[in-house]
N, C-alpha and C positions, 0 to 999 in steps of 0.2 A: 942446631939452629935451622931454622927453615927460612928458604930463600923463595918471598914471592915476586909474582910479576912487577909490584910495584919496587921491591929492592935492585931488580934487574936496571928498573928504566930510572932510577936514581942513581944508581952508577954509572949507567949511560949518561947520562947529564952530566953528571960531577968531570966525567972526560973533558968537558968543555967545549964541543963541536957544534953541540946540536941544543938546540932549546928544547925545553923542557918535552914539550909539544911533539916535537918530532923524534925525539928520544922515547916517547910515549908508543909513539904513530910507529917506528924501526921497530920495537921488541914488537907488538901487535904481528904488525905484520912477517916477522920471523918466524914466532907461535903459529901463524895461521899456515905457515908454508909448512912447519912440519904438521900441523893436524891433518891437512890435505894428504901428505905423502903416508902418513899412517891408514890414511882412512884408505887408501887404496890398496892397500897390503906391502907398500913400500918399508923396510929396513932403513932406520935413520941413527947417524952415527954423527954423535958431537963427539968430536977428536978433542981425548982428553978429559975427556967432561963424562959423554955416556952413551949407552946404546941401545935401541928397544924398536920393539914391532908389535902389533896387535895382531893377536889370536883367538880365532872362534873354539872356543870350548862348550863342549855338549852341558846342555841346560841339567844341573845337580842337584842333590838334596839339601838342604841349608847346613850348615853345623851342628845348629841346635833345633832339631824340627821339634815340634811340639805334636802331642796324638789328635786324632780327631774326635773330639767331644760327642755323643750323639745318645 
């Protein structure tokens, strides 16, 4: 099963704290803290859940190159 952003902010809701709206506005702006901490090379850890970091890897050959026609 895949879990999108929109199943996140309806389970937020379904808590019953926050309207819809701001249950919206919460997962948003959590998303946005960790794409910040990634973009800067920060190590982000959802306890529990998961863990990841972004990495520059050297520009490659595709899988499936094709030859050059000429």
């Amino acid at each position: 099963m895949t879990l999108t952003k929109a199943d996140i902010v309806a389970q937020v809701y379904a808590q019953g704290q926050l309207t819809k709206a701001e249950a919206a506005e919460a997962v948003e702006q959590g998303l946005e803290l960790i794409k910040q901490a990634l973009s800067t090379g920060e190590e982000v850890l959802a306890a529990g859940l998961a863990s990841g970091r972004c990495a520059r890897r050297p520009k490659g050959v595709g899988a499936t190159p094709r030859p050059v026609i000429r």
